[in-house]
N, C-alpha and C positions, 0 to 999 in steps of 0.2 A: 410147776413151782417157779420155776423161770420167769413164766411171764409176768404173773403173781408178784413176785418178787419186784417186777420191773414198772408194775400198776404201783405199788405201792412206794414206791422212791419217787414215779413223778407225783402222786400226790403231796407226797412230804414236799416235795419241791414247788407244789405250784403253791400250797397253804405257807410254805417258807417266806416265796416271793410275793405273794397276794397281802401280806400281810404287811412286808416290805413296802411292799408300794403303799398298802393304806394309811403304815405310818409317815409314807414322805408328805401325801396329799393331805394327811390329819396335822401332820407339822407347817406345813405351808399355811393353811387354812389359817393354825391358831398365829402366827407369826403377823397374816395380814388383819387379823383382827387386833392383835397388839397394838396397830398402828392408830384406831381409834383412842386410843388415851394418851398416844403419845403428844406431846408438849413444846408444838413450835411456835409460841408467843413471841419467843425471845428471837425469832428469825433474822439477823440482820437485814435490813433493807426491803425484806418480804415476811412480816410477820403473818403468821397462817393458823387457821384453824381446819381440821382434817373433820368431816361432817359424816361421812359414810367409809364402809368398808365392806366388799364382797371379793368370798374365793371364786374361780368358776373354774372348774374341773376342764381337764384335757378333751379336747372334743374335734377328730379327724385331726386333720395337719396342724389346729391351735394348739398351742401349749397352753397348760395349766397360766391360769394366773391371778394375781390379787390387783381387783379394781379399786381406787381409793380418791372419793370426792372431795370438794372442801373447798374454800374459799383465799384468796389473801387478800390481807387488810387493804383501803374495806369492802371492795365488793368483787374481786377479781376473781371468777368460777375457773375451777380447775375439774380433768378428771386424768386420772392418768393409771396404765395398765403395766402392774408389772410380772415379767416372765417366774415362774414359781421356781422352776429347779433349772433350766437353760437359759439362761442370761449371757448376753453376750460380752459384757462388760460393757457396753454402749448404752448411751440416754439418745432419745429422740425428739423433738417437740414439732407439732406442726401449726402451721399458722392457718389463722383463718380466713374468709371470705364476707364480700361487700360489707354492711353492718355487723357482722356477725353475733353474736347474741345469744348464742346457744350449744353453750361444748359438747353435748351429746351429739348433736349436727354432722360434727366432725371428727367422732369417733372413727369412723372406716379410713381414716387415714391409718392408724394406725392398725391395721388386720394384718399388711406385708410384714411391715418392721417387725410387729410382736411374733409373727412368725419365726423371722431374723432372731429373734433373741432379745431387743431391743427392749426396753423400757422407755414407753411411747404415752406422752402427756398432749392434750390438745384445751384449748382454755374456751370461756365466754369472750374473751377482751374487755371485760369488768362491766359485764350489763345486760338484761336479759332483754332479747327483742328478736326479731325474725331479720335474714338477710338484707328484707328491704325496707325494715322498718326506723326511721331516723328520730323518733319522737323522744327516745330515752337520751339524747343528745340536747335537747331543750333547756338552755340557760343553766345544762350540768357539767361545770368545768371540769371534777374530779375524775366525770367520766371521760369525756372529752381528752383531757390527760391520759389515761389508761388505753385507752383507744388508740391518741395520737404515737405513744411508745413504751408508755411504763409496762403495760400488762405481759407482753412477750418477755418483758425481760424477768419482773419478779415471776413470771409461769416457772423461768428457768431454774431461775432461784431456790425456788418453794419441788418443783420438781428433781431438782439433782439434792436438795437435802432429804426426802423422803427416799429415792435411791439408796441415800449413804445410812439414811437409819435401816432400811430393809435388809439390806444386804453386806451391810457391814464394812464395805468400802464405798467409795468413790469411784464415780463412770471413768472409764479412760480415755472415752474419745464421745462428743456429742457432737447432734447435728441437728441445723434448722431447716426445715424445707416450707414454703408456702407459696400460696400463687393468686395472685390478683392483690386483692389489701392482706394477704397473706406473703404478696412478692415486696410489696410498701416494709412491710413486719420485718423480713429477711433484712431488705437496705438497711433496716433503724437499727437492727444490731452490728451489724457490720461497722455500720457509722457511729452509732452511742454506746454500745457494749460490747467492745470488740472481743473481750477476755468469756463471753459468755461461750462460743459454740468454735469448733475446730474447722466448720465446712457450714456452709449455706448454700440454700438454692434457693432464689429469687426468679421464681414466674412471672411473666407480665405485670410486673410492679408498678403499683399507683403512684407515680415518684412525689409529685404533687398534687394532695386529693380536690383542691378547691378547682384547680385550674382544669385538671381531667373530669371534673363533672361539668364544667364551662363549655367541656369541648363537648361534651354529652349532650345539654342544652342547643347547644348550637346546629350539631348536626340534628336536632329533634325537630327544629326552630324551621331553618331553613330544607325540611322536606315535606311541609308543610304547608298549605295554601291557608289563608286569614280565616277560614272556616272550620280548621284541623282536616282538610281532608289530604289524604298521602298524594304527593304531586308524580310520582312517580309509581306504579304498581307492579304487580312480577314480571309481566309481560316486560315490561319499559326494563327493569333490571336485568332482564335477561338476555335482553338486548345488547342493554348497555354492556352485558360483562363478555357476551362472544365477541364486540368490536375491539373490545380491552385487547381481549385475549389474542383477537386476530392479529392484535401490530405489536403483544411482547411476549406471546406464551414463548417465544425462542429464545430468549434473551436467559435459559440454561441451556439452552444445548439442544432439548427436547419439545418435540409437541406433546406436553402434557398435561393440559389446564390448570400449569401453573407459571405464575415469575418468581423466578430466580428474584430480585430484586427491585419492588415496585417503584424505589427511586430513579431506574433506571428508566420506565417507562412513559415516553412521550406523548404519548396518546392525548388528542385533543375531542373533547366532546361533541364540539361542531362539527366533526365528521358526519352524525348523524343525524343534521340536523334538518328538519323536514321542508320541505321547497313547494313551488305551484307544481314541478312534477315528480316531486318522492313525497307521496302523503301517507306513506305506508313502511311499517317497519322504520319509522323516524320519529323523534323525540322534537317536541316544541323548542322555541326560544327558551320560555318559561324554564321545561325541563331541565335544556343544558347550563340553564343558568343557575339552577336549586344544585345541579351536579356538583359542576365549576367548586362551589361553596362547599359541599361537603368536602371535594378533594384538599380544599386550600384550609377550612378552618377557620375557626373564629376571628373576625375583624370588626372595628367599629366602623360609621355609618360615613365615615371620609376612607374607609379600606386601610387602613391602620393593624397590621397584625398584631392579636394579641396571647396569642401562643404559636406552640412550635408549628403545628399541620394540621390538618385533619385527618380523612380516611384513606388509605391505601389504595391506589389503583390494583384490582383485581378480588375486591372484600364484596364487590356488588350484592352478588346473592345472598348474605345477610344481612344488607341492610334495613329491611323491609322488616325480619324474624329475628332476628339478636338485638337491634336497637330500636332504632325508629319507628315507635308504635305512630299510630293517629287516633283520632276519634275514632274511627270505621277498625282499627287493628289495634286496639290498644295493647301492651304487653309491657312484663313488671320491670323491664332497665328504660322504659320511657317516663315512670316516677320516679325512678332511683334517681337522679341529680337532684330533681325537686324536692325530695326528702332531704337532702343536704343543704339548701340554702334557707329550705325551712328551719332547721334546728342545727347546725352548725357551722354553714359555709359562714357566715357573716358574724362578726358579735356586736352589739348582742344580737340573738337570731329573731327573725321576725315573727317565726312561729306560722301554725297551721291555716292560715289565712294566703298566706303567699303562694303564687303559682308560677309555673315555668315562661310566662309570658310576661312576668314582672319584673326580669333580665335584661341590664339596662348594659348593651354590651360598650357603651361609649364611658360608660362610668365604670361599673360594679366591679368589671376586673382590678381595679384598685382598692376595695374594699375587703380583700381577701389576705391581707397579710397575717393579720390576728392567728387566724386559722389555719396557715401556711407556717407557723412556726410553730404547733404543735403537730401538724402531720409533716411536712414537707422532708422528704426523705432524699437528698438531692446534694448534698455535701461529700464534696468528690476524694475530701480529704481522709484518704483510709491508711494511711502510715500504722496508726496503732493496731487495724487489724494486721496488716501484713507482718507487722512485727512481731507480734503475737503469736505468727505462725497458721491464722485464718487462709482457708483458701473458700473463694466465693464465685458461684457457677449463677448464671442469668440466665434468662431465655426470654423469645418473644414469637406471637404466629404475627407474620405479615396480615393475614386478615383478621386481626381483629380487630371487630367494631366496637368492642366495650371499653377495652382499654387500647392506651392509642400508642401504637409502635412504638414511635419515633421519641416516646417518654425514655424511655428503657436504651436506646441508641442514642441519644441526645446525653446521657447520664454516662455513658460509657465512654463515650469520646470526653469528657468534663473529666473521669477519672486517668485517663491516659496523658490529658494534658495537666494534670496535678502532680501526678506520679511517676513522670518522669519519661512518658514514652511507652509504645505499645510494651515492647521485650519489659522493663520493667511492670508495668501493668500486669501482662500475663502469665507473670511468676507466681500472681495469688488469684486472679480474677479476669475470668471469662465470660465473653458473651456471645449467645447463638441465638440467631435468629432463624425461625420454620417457616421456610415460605408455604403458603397455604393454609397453616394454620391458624384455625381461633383465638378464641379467649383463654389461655390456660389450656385448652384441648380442644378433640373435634376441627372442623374443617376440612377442604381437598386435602391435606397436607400430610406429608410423616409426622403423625403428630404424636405417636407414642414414644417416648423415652425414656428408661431407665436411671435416670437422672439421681437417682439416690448411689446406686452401684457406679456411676461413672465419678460421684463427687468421695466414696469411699477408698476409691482406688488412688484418688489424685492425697486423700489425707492422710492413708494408712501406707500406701505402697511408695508413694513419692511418684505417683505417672498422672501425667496432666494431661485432659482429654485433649490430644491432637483431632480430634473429631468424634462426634457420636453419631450413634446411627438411630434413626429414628423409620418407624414404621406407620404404613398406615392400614388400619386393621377393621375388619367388619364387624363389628357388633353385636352381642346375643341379641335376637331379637327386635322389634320395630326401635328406629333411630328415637331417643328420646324427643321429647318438642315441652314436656312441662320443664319450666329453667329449675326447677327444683332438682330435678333427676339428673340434667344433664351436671347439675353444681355437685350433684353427690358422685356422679362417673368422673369428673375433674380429682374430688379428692380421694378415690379410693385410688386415682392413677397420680398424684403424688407422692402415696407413699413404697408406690412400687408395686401395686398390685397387678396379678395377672403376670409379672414376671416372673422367669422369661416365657416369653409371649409364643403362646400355639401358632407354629408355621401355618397351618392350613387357614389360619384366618387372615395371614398378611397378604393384603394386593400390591403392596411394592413398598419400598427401602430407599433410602435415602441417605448417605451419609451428609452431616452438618456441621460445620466448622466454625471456627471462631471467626467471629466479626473482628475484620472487616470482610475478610476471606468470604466466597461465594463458592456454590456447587456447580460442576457443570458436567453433562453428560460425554465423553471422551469420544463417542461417535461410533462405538462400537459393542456388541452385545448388548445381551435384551435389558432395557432402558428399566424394568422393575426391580431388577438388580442394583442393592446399593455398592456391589464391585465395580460397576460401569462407570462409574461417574470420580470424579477428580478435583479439586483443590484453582481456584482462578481470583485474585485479585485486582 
């Protein structure tokens, strides 16, 4: 009778609770469907129409929640995911990547955050087209607009007012995170709409898109012989990057196939250059002179610089695979500039006819202003965030060849000497730089960082990263190589994903400090250990 007794109370209790829960996820449901008729014409600043509405049930570690599509006026694609019954009180938006074009793209940004609790928005940037496609930019200023600043800011607009109708308040603390024309995004709020987010994270930010595609052109240009063929191949790179390595892998502390800081490294290319008796394992005149140029950067035809640098000593081994396609290697960041001077480097653009060889570096760079004042994110003047109460984190990998370091370094010293000096600067705004690392991710380098958790702590708890630690971590699986994939492992590690991060996958640690500050290994204990290392100016 007893037990009987004891069968029949858990049933009552589980049909009690089962029931319970189907009303929450029956009330949730009907809630996110409400929001199809709801009526934000009237939006200030970001008039909207909401076009879809889907629940999706609890499924492993995701929490329930209502997915809600739609537009702001007039072509600004949104989607944005909100938590059913665990909201954390926080909004999230993420920014996108090169062209971008396509908000489902960059949904997996948000899979951490929604985790977190977060109600997590990610946009088109006002225009439908593929990463590397530049055509929907063709003599379309609106878009061009939306693209150059407006779109992140009404996403935010249009996303914290669907929060406030869902859930009946208002977020209490929001944050932007993006990297590459998603790190560009971050700057332009910081700069144009400081009142929009509490904390930013700006990856490898495009600070000015005409000039960093000029530099793209150039290094594409000059590694190239008059027939497209690559003047330099793995072998010759491979070369080039042990001799690198030979005269500054120390210049941390450690022999680790990395520099600490590639400005630091003096390495001259003629070291290797080939004689009547080294005709082996040596690079031509020809070669160190294509090098030479990539190192330094776009000049006109009297050597006339007309940007900041070029590539990074120690980025060798991507130069071949991350950029610089040829006729014989072509790959999709050796049309991305040309997509841009096609349809909006210039106005008006010249359109589909034009090719990366029609770069007239004596001229053109003066022809980019137009275009420079709807993208250029580069205005050091951030009084109104800091007042506001913004705190804003940067980051850069030393090897990347897609976006160019010394963009993002070059912006940070412009903010310290507006601002009144580092100590003041670093009251809202930091910058780290990952030796070894790529573009937004990947690379020799600690390139994994938790960069969401360390900009939370600095806006909720008041603690400013004195340093983050960054890991370098093996990868499920063969290394991606379609730039698709590796673009999708960039943003699902934006928004935190995979954190905290499986020890058994990490091969070494790194702590990373703010610029100017550099890492160096103390000289003692095992060098994969990011406890070993220490703090050097």
């Amino acid at each position: 009778m007893r037990h009987c007794a004891i069968g029949i109370l858990i049933m009552i209790f589980s049909l009690m609770f089962g029931r319970a829960h189907a009303g929450t996820v029956s009330d949730a449901a009907a809630r996110c469907n409400a929001l199809r008729s709801a009526d934000f014409s009237q939006l200030q600043d970001a008039p909207m129409q909401i076009t879809e509405t889907k629940f999706v049930a609890p499924s492993g570690d995701t929490p329930g929640y209502c997915q809600v599509g739609g537009y702001v006026v007039p072509s600004v694609g949104f989607i944005i995911r909100l938590p059913s019954d665990s909201w954390n009180g926080k909004f999230f938006e993420n920014g996108c990547g090169g062209f971008c074009g396509a908000a489902e793209f960059y949904l997996p940004a948000c899979d951490h955050p929604l985790r977190k609790g977060y109600a997590c928005i990610v946009s088109d940037d006002g225009h439908k087209s593929t990463v590397f496609d530049g055509k929907w930019a063709y003599n379309n200023l609106q878009a061009q607009i939306d693209h150059g600043y407006r779109a992140p800011h009404v996403t935010a607009l249009a996303g914290n007012a669907i929060v406030e109708r869902y859930y009946e308040q208002k977020p209490k603390k929001s944050y932007f995170v993006g990297c590459s024309t998603g790190g560009r995004q971050a700057l332009m709020e910081a700069q144009r709409f400081p009142w929009d987010f509490d904390g930013i994270v700006a990856g490898s930010p495009s600070v000015s898109v005409p000039e960093h595609h000029m530099a793209m052109l150039w290094g594409n240009r000059v590694f190239t012989d008059k027939g497209g063929k690559a003047l330099l191949g793995r072998h010759d790179l491979e070369l080039l990057h042990k001799a690198v390595l030979a005269k500054c892998d120390l210049n941390d502390g450690v022999k680790d196939e990395l520099i600490g800081d590639p400005r630091k490294c003096d390495f001259d290319p003629a070291e290797l250059l080939c004689t009547t008796t080294k005709n082996s394992e040596c690079l031509t005149s020809t070669q160190i002179e294509a090098v030479r140029k990539i190192y330094g950067g776009p000049v006109t035809s009297t050597g006339e610089s007309v940007y900041l640098s070029g590539l990074s000593k120690g980025s060798e081994l991507h130069w071949l695979d991350d950029l610089m396609g040829s006729a014989e290697n072509p790959r999709r960041w050796y049309e991305f500039p040309a997509e841009e001077f096609r349809y909006e480097g210039f106005q008006p653009s010249p359109g589909p006819t034009w090719e990366s060889k029609d770069f007239d570096f004596d001229r053109d760079y003066k022809r980019m202003g137009v275009t420079d004042g709807l993208y250029a994110a580069n205005n050091p003047d951030l009084r109104r965030f800091k007042a506001a109460g913004g705190k804003l984190l940067s980051y850069g990998g030393w090897n990347d060849v897609i976006g160019i370091p010394l963009e993002g370094v070059d912006y940070y010293d412009m903010v310290e000497r507006t601002m009144g000096g580092r100590e003041s600067t670093q009251e809202f705004f930091r910058l780290f730089m990952v030796p070894g690392m790529g573009h937004c991710f990947l690379g020799e380098g600690a390139f994994d960082v938790d960069w969401l958790s360390y900009l939370e702590a600095w806006v909720e708890q008041g603690r400013p990263p004195q340093k983050v630690i960054g890991s370098h971590v093996e990868l499920e699986g063969p290394k991606p190589d379609n730039l698709e994939d590796v673009l999708k492992l960039a943003i699902r590690r934006q928004g935190g994903w995979d954190f905290p991060l499986d020890p058994t996958t990490i091969k070494f640690s790194r702590p990373i400090y703010p610029y100017p500050v550099t890492t160096k290994y103390l000289g003692h204990g095992d060098p994969v250990n990011s406890a070993n290392y220490g703090p050097v100016e």
